[in-house]
N, C-alpha and C positions, 0 to 999 in steps of 0.2 A: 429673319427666319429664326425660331425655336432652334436653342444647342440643343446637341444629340448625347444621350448620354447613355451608356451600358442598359441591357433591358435585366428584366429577371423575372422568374417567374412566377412568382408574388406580383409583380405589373401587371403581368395578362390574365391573372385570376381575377386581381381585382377590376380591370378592365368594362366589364359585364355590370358589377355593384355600380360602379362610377355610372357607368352611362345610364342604368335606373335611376341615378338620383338626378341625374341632370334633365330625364324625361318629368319629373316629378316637379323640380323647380320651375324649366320649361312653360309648364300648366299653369304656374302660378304669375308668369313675368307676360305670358298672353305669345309666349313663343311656341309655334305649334308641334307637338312631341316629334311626329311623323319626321319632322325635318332635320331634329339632334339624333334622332335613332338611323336614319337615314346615311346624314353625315358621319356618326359613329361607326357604322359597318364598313364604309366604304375608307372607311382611315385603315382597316385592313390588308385592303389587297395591294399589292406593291404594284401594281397598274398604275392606279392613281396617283401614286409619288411620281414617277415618270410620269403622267399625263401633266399633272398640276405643276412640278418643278424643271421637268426636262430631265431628269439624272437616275439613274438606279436609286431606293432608295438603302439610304447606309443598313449596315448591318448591324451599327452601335446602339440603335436607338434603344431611348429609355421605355417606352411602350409605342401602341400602335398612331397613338393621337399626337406624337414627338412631331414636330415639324408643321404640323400643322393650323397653329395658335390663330397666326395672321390669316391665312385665308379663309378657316371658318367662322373667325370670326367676323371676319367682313362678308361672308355671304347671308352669314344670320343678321348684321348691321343694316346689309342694304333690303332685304326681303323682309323685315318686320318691323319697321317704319324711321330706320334713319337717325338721323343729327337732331328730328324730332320726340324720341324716343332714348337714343341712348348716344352714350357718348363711348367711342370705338377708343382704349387706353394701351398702351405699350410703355415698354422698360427696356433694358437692352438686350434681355433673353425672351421676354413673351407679351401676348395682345391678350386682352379680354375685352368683356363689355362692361359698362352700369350704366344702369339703368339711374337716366336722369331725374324722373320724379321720387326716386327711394333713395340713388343712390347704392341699390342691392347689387352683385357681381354678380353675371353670368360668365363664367370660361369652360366652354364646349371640351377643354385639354388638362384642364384643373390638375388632373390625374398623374400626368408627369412630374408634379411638385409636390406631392402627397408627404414628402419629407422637409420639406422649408416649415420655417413660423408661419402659423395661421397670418401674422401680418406682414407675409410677402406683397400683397399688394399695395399697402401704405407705405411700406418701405421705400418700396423701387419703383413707385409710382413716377414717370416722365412729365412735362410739360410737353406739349402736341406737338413744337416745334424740334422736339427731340429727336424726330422720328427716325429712323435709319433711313440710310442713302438710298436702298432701293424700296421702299415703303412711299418714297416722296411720291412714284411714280404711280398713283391711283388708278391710270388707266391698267397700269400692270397688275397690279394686284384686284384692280374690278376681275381684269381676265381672266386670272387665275384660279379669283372664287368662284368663278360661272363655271369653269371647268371643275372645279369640286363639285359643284351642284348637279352637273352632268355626269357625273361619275356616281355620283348618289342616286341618280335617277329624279331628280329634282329639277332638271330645267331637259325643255326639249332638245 
C-alpha cells in the first residue's frame, strides 16, 4: 500500500487540476475518462477506504488519492486490456502503469508525489518480482479493485 503522508491544503486544491489532467491523458492512452473521474471522486469519501482496505481511513494522508496507487491501478490494468496493453509497475511506496507499446505512464495518484524528481519513476522502478508480500496475493488485490469499482459506480 501507498505511505500516508501529512495532507495540506494546497493537495486538495490541487486535487481537482490533477484529476483534469489525468481525464485528458486518459483520452489519449484509450483509457475511458468516465472511469478516472469516476475513480477519482470516490477516493474521496472515507466509505471506501473502509470498504476497499477494512480500516478507518488515516487522518495523515497526503491527499485523497494516498493509498490508493495499488488498487486503482489494477482496476484500470484489468478493465482496459491487461498484460496486453500495459505493464502494472510498483516500488516500495507506489504502483503505476505504462503503457507497453510507448512506454508512457499513467498513475491515476501521481498527485501525492507532486514534490519528488520528475524521475521518481526511473529511480525506484522495481523488478516484478519485487512485489510486496501482500501484493503477491492477486486474488486479493483483484478483490479489492472490483470493490473500488463498486464504490465508483463502475461495476454492478
Amino acid at each position: 500500500m501507498c505511505y500516508n503522508y501529512p495532507m495540506s491544503t494546497k493537495n486538495f486544491t490541487s486535487y481537482e487540476t490533477a484529476t483534469e489532467k489525468l481525464i485528458k491523458q486518459a483520452a489519449t492512452l484509450d483509457v475511458q475518462p468516465h472511469i478516472v473521474r469516476a475513480l477519482r471522486e470516490t477516493f474521496k469519501n472515507p466509505k471506501t477506504y473502509l470498504k476497499v482496505f477494512g480500516e478507518k481511513r488515516p487522518d495523515n494522508l497526503r491527499n485523497w488519492s494516498t493509498s490508493y496507487c495499488e488498487v486503482a491501478s489494477y482496476y484500470i490494468y484489468v478493465n482496459t486490456g491487461g498484460a496486453q496493453r500495459w505493464e502494472l509497475v510498483n516500488n516500495p511506496i507506489h504502483w503505476w502503469l505504462e503503457r507497453k507499446s510507448s512506454g508512457e505512464i499513467f498513475d491515476i495518484t501521481y498527485d501525492q508525489f507532486l514534490s519528488l524528481e520528475p524521475d521518481f519513476y526511473t529511480l525506484y522502478k522495481l523488478p516484478a518480482a519485487a512485489d510486496p508480500e501482500w501484493a503477491q496475493d492477486k486474488h486479493k488485490l483483484y478483490t479489492r479493485a472490483m470493490i473500488l469499482g463498486k464504490c465508483a459506480g463502475l461495476e454492478p
